[in-house]
C-alpha positions in Angstrom: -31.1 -74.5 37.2 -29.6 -70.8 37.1 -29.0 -68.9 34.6 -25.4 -68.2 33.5 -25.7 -64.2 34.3 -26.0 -62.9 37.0 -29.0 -61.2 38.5 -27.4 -57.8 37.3 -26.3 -58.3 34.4 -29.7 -59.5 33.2 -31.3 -56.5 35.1 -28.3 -53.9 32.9 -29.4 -55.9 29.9 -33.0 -55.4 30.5 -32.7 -51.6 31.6 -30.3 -50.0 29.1 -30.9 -52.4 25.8 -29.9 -50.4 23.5 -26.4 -48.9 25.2 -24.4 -51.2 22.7 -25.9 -49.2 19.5 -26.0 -46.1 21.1 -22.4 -46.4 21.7 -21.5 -47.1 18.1 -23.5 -43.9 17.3 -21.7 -41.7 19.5 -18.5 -43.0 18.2 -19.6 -42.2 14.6 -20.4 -38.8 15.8 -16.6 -38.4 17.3 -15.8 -40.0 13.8 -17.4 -37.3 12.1 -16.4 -34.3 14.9 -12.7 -35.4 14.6 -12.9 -35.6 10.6 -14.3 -31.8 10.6 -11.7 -30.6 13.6 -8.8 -31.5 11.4 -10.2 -30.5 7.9 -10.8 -26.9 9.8 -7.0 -27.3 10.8 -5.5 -27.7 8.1 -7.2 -24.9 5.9 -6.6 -23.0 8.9 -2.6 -23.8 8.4 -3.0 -23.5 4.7 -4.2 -19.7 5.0 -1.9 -18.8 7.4 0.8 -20.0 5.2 -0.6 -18.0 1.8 -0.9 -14.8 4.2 2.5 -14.9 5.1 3.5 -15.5 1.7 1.5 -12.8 0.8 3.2 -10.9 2.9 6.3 -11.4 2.1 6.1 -11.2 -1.4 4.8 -7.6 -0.7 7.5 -6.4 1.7 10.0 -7.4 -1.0 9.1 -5.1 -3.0 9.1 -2.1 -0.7 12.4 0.2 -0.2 13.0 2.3 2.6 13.0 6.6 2.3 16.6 7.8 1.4 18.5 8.5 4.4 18.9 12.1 6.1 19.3 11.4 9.2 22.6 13.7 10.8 24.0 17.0 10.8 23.6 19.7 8.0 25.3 23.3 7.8 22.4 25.9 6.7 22.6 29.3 4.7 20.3 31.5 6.9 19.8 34.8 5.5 19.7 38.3 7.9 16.4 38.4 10.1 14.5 40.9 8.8 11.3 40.8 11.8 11.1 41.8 15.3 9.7 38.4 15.7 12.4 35.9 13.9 11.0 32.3 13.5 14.8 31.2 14.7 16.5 33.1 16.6 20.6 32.0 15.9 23.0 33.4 18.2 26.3 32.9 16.9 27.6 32.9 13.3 28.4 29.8 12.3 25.8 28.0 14.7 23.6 27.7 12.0 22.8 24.1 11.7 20.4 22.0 12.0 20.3 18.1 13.6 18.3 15.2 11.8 16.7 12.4 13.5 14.8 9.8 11.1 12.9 7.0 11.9 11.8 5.5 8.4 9.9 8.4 6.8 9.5 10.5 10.0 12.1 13.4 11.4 12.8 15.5 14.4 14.3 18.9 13.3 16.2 20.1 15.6 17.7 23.9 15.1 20.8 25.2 17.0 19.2 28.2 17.4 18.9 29.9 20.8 15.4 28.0 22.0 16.8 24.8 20.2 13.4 24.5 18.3 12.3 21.5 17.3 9.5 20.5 14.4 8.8 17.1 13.5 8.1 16.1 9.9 7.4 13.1 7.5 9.8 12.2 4.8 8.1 11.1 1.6 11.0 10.6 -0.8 12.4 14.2 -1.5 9.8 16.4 0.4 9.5 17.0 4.2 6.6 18.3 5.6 5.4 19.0 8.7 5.9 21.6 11.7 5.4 22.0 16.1 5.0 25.0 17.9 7.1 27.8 18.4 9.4 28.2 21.4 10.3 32.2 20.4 8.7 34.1 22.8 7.3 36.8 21.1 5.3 33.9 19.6 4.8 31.3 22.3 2.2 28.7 21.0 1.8 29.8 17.6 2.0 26.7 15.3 5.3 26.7 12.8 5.0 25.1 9.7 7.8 23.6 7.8 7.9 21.7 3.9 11.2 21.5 2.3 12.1 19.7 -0.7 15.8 17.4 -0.6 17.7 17.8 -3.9 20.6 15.2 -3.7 22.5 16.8 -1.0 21.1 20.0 -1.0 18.4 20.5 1.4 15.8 23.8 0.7 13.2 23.9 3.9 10.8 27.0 4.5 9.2 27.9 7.5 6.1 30.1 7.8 3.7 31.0 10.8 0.7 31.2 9.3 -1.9 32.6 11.6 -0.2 36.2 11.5 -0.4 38.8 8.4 2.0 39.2 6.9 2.8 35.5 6.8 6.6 35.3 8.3 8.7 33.1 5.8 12.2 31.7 6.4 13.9 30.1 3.7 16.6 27.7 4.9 19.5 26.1 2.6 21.5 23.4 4.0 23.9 20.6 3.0 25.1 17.7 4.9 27.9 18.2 6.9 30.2 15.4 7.3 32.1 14.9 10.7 29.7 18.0 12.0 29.6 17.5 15.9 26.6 19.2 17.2 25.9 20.6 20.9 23.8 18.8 22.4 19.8 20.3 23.3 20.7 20.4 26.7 24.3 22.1 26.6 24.5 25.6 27.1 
């Protein structure tokens, strides 16, 4: 009489006899690796969702630098060196063009080299500076702090690496509807 199985089977049976345990092993194993994949997950989800409340939370409570972005119409007084700071051609030419981005500014003077500084912004003092584009002082580093007083604007520049220190002390207001030439226009 033969037996019910086959040859092979008996042979499989005989050769792997524990295959039906080991499989229920392994699948605890998965069990447990798919238990820890989704625990890690989800905290993973739960601190990026506290960071970006964090986050908002803060931002709310932050508030932007006052706006001086434009045109303003300075007092400059007589130069009084053979080496000026700014050099301003014509009378009534004296302004001076405001670029902000948040708390930083480009300075641009309509003076005759068009100099430009850039400065930061920190509520209602500037600071900051570039180099010089007169050329009896090519190179020489400019410095520039100002102070904003509602719409009166008080900036000083000084060139400090020469003795006596050359200061210019600016006084502007905003000019509304001001057009400015452009940099690049004659």
């Amino acid at each position: 009489m033969l037996h019910p199985y086959s040859a092979r089977q008996i042979q499989h049976t005989i050769v792997y006899p524990q295959r039906a345990t080991r499989r229920t092993k392994v699948s605890e194993q998965e069990k447990a690796l798919v238990h820890r994949s989704t625990l890690l997950y989800i905290g993973m989800l739960v601190l990026l969702g506290g960071g970006l409340e964090e986050i908002r939370r803060v931002g709310n409570t932050l508030t932007p630098p006052r706006h001086i972005a434009g045109a303003w119409r300075l007092t400059v007084p007589p130069a009084s060196s053979s080496c000026p700071l700014l050099e301003f051609g014509e009378a009534g030419d004296d302004n001076l063009q405001v670029e902000q981005s948040g708390r930083y500014l480009t300075l641009t003077f309509t003076d005759v080299h068009h100099t430009r500084l850039r400065a930061r912004f920190d509520g209602r003092e500037l600071y900051g500076g570039g180099l010089s584009t007169s050329s009896c002082a090519a190179g020489k580093w400019v410095h520039v702090t100002g102070r904003l007083n509602s719409d009166h604007l008080e900036l000083i520049l000084t060139r400090p690496q020469e003795t006596p220190v050359p200061t210019l002390v600016l006084s502007g207001t905003q000019a509304s509807g001001l057009a400015l030439r452009s940099p690049a226009s004659p």
